[in-house]
C-alpha positions as CSV (number, residue, x, y, z in Angstrom):
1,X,63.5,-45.0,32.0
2,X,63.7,-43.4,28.6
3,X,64.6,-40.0,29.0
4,X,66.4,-40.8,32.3
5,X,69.5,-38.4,32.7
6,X,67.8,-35.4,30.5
7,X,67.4,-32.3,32.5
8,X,64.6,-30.0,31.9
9,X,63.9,-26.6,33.2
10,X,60.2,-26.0,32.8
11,X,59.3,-21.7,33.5
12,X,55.8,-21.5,35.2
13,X,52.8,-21.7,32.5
14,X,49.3,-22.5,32.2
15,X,48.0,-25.7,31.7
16,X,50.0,-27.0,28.0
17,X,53.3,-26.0,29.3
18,X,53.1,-28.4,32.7
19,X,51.8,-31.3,30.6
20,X,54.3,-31.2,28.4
21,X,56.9,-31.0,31.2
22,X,55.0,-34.0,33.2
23,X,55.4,-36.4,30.0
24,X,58.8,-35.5,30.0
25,X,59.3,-36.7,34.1
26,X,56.7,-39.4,33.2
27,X,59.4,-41.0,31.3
28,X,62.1,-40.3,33.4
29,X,63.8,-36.8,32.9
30,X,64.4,-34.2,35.6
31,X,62.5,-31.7,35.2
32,X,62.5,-28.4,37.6
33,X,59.8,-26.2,37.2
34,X,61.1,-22.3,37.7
35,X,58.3,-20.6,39.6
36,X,58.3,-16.6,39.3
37,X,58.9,-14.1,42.2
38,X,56.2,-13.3,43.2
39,X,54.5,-16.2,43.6
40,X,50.8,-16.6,43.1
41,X,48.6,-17.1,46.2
42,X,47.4,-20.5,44.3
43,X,49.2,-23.2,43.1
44,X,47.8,-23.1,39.5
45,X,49.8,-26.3,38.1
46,X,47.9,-29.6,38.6
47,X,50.3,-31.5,36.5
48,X,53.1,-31.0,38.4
49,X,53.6,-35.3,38.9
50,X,57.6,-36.0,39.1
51,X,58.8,-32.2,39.1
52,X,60.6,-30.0,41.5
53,X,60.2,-26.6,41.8
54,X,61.7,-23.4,42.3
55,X,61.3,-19.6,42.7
56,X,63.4,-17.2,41.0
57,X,62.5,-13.5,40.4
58,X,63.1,-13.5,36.1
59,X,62.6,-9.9,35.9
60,X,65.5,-8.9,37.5
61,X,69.2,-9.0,36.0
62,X,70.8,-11.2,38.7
63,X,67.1,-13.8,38.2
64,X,67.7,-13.9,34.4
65,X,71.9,-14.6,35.1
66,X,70.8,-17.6,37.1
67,X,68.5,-18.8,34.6
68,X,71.4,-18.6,32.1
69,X,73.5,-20.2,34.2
70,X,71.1,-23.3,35.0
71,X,70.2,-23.7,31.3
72,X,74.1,-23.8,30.5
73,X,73.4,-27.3,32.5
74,X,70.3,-28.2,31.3
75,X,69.2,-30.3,28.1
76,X,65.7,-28.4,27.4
77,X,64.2,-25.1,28.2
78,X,60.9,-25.6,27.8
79,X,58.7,-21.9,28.0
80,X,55.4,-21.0,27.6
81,X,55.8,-17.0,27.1
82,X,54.2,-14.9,24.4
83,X,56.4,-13.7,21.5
84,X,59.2,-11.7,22.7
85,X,59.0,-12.2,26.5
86,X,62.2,-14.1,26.8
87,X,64.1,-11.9,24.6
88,X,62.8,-8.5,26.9
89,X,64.1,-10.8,29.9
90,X,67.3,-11.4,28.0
91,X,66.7,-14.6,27.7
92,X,66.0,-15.4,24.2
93,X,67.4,-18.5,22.3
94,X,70.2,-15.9,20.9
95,X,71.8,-16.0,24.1
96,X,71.2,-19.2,25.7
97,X,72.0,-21.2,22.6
98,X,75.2,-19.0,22.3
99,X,75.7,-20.3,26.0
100,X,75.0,-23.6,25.7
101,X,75.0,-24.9,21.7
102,X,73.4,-28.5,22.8
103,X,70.5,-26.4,24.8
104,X,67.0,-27.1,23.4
105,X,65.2,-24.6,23.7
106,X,61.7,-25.5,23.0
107,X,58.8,-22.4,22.7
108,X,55.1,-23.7,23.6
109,X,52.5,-21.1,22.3
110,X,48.7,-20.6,21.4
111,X,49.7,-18.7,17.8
112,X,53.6,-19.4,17.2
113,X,56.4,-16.9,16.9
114,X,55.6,-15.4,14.2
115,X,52.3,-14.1,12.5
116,X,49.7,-11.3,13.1
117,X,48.9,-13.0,16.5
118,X,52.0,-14.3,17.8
119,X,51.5,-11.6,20.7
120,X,48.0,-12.0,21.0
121,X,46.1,-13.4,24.2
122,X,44.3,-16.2,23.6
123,X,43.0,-19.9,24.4
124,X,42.2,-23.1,23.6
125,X,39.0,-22.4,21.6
126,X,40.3,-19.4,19.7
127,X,43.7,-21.9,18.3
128,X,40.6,-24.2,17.3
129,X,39.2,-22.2,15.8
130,X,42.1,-20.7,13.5
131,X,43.1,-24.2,13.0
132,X,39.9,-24.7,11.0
133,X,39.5,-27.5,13.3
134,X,36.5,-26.1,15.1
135,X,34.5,-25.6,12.1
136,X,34.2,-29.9,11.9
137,X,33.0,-29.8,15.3
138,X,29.1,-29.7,16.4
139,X,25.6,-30.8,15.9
140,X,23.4,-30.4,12.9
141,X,22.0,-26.9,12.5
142,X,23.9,-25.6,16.0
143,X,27.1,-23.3,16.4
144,X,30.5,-25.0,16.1
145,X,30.8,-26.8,19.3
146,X,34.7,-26.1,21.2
147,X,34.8,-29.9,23.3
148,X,37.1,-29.3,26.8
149,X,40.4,-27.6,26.0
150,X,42.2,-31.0,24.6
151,X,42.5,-30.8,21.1
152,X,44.2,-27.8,20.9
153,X,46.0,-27.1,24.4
154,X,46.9,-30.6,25.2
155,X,47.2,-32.6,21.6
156,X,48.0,-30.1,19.4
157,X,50.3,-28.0,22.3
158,X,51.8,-30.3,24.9
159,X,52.2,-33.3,23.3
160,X,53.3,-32.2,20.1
161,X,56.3,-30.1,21.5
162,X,56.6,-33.1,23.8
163,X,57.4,-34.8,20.4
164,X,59.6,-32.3,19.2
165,X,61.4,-31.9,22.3
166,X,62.5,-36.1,21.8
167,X,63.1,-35.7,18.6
168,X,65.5,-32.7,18.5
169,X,67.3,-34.7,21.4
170,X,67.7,-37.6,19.1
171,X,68.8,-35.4,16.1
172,X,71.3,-34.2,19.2
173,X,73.0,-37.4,19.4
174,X,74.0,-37.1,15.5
175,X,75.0,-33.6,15.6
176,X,75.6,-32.6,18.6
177,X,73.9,-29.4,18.8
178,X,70.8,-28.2,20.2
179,X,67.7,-26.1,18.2
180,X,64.7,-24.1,19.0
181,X,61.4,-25.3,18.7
182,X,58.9,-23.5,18.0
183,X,55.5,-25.2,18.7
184,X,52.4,-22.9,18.2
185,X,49.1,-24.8,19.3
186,X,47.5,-23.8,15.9
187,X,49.8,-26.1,13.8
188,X,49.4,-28.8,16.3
189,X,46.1,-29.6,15.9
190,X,46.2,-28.5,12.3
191,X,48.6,-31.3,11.9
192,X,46.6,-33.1,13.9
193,X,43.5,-32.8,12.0
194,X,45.7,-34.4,8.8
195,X,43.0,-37.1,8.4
196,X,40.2,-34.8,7.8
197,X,42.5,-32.8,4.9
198,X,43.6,-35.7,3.1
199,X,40.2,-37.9,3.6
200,X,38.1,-34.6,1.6
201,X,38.1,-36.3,-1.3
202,X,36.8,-40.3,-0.1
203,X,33.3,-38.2,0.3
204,X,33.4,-38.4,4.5
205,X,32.5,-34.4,4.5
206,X,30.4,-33.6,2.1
207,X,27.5,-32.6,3.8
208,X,27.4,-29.8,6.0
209,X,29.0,-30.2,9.7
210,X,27.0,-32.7,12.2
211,X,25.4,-34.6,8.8
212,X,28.4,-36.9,7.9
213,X,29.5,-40.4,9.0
214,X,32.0,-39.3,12.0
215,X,30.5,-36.1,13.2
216,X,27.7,-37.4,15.0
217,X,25.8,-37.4,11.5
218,X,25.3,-41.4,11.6
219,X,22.8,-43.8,13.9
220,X,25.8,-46.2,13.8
221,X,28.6,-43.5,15.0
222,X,26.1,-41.8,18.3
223,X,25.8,-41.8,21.7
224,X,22.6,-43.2,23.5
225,X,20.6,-43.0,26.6
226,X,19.8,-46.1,28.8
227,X,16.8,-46.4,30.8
228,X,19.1,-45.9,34.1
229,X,19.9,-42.3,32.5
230,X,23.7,-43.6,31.5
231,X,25.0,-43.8,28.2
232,X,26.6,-46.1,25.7
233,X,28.6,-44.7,22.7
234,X,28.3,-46.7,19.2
235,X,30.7,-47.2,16.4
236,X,29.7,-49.8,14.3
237,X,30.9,-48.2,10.9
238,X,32.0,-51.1,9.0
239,X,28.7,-53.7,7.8
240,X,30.2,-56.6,9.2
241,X,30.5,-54.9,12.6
242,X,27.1,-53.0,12.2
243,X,25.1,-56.3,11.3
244,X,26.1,-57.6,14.8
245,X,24.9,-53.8,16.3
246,X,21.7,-54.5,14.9
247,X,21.5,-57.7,16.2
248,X,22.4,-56.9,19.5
249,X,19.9,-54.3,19.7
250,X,17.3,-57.2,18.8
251,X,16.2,-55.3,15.7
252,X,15.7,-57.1,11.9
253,X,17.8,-55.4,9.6
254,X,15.5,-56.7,6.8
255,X,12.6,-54.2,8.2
256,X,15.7,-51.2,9.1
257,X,16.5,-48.6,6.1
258,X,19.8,-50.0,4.5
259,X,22.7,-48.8,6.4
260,X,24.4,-46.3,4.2
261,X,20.5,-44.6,3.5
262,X,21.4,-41.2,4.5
263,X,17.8,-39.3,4.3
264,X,16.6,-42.0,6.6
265,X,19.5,-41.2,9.3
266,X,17.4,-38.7,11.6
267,X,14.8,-41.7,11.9
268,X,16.8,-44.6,12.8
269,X,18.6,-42.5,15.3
270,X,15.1,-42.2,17.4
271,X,14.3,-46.0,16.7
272,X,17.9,-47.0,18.2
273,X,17.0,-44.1,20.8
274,X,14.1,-45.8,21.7
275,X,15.3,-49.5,21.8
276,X,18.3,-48.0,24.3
277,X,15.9,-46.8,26.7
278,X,14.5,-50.1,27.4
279,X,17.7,-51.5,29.2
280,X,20.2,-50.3,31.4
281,X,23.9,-49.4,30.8
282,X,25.1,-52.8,32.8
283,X,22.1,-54.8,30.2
284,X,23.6,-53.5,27.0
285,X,26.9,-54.3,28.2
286,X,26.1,-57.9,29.0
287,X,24.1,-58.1,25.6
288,X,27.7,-56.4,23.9
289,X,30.5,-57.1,25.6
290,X,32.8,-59.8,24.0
291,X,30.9,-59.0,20.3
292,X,32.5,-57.2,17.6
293,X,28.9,-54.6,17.3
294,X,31.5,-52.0,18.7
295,X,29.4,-50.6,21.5
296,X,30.2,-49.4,24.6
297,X,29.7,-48.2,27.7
298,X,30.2,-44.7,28.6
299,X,32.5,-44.1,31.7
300,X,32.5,-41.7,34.3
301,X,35.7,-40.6,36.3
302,X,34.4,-42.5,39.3
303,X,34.1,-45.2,37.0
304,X,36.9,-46.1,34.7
305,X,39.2,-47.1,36.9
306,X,37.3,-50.3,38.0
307,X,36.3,-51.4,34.5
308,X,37.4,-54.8,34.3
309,X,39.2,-54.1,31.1
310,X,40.8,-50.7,33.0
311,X,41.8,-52.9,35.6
312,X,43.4,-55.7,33.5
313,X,45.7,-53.3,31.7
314,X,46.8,-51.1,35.0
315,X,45.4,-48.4,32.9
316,X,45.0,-45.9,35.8
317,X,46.8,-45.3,39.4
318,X,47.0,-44.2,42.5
319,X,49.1,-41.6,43.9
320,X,50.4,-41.5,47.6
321,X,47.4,-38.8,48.4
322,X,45.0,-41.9,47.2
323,X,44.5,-39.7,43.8
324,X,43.5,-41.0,40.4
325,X,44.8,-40.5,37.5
326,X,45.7,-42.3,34.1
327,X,48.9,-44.3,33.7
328,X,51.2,-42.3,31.3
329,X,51.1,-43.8,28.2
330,X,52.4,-45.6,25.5
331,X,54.0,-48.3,27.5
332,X,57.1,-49.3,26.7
333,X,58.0,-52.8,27.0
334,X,61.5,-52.5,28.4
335,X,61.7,-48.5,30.0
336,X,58.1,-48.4,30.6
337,X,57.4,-44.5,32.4
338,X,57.1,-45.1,36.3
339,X,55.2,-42.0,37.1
340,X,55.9,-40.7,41.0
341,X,53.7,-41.3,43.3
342,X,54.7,-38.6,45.7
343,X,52.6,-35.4,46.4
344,X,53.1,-32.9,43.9
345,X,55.8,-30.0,45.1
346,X,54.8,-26.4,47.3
347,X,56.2,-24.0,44.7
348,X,59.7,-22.8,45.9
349,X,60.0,-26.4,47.7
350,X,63.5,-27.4,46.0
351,X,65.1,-24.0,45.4
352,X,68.1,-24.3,47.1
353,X,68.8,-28.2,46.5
354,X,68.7,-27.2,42.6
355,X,70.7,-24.2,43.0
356,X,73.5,-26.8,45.0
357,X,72.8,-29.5,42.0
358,X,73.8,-26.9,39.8
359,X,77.4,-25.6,40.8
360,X,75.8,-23.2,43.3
361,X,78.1,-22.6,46.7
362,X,76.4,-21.7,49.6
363,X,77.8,-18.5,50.0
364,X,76.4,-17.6,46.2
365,X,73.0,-19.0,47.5
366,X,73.0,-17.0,50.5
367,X,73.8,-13.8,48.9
368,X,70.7,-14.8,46.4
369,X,68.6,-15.0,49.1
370,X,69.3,-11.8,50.7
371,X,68.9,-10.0,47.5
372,X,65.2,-11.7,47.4
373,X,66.2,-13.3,44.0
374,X,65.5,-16.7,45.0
375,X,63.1,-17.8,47.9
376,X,62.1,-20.9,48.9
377,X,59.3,-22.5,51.0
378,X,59.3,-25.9,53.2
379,X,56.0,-27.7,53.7
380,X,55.0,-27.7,56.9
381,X,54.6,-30.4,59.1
382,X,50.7,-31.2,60.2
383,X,50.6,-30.5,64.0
């Protein structure tokens, strides 16, 4: 695979930090995930796919010197702490860099490292928001509307520092030397939401949020209700493709407003409204499927995986514990990602086999373990 042979040491986080770290195995790096003495009662990492995992007590001196000593072997340090965590833990990129030059050390964080709120709580909704990202997002005449925690967390946090961390490894190969990255979520979906800065001036936003031709303003750019209370989503922006929309719906578009008529938008919504209703989702799709109207259906999660078009492609698998889930993506035509299939790892399961991989001896793992800096647990075997 790609990134086979990078190692990656991934400290516990919420949910950004694991996906970034998942990508990363995804495409073939090692990744170890350091759990933190003590460990929480729940396994809070669902995205744990291809990892192994750890438990080291960071607080104390001895926890922190093995850290340093396992990132002196690593490629990536990939953390999720608030501003100034890792440097209190004596930890910072000061000292491991020093340690290891070719380290990268890569910081995943809601605000950054810097700023009024780099050591400010916060989540997915509030980056959004500071992004200015949020205040595109929502119906006409209703409060800005946060969709689930992707933009921001996911988009704008874990893949974008999964980008950086490649490309600083690439920039390694020239240089030889490792750098910090400092990935706030706010920039990431700020960056992400490029399209919207630099399209201001085509016209696309100026009318107020929910009103314009991507934000759920337009009939041709909407979701809509079948009579077997499922949904189809529309985007037939362009004429060519909306001419075909309109014939597929059965309507004349010599008696329909023209298409770009935008005081008459809140009307032909409830007319294609009404003419959705009339069929069911499997009806529009046999009306639909194989035309360029751009209309389709909308998928559950108990769905999408046997969608003809799902199933062509291999777009989604099945884990060892029968589990969904989508294949990683892009695919790469000659080191595609093989995901694992294997259950995801009890926190603490690998400890000591790291430690070993690592230049460990036994007798330094021992002593570890009496001193309660390490611990380790084994599943257990279903009687």
């Amino acid at each position: 695979m790609a990134l086979s042979g990078v190692r990656v040491l991934e400290l516990a986080g919420l949910a950004p930090a694991p996906f970034c770290g998942m990508i990363l195995a995804d495409f073939g790096a090692r990744v170890v995930r350091v759990d933190r003495i003590p460990q929480s009662a729940v396994a809070t990492d669902v995205q744990a796919r291809g990892k192994r995992s750890m438990l080291l007590d960071l607080k104390r001196p001895l926890g922190a010197a093995v850290l340093r000593r396992l990132c002196r072997g690593s490629d990536v340090l990939l953390e999720p702490f608030r501003h100034g965590v890792m440097e209190k833990l004596g930890l910072g990129p000061d000292v491991l860099l020093q340690e290891n030059p070719r380290l990268i050390y890569a910081r995943l964080t809601g605000f950054g490292q810097s700023g009024k709120y780099a050591k400010s709580a916060g989540h997915d909704i509030n980056y959004l928001a500071l992004s200015g990202v949020l205040s595109k997002l929502g119906r006409k005449d209703e409060n800005p509307y946060a969709p689930v925690n992707l933009l921001a967390d996911f988009a704008g946090g874990s893949v974008m520092c999964a980008f950086g961390i490649v490309t600083a490894l690439y920039e390694r190969t020239r240089s030889g030397k490792g750098q910090i990255i400092d990935a706030s979520m706010v920039e990431g979906v700020a960056y992400l939401s490029s399209f919207l800065w630099k399209s201001q001036s085509l016209g696309l936003w100026n009318r107020p949020r929910g009103e314009n031709l991507l934000d759920g303003g337009a009939p041709f750019c909407e979701t809509y209700k079948t009579s077997d209370g499922k949904f189809m989503a529309v985007g037939a922006l362009e004429p060519q493709f909306y001419e075909q929309f309109i014939k597929g719906l059965g309507l004349d578009s010599d008696k329909l407003p023209s298409q770009m008529s935008f005081s008459e938008w809140s009307e032909m919504k409830k007319k294609f409204a009404s003419t959705f209703a009339q069929k069911t989702q499997a009806e529009w799709c046999s009306i639909f499927d194989g035309t360029d109207a751009c209309v389709t259906p909308v998928l559950s999660f108990d769905e999408v995986a046997s969608h003809q078009h799902n199933k062509q492609r291999n777009s989604f698998i099945k884990n060892d514990q029968e589990e969904i889930s989508p294949r990683p993506a892009p695919l790469l035509s000659r080191t595609p990602a093989v995901p694992s299939f294997k259950r995801d790892p009890f926190i603490g399961e690998h400890t000591e086999e790291i430690l070993l991989e690592y230049g460990f001896t036994k007798q330094e793992i021992a002593k570890l373990y009496s001193d309660k800096i390490i611990e380790t647990s084994k599943p257990k075997a279903n009687l």
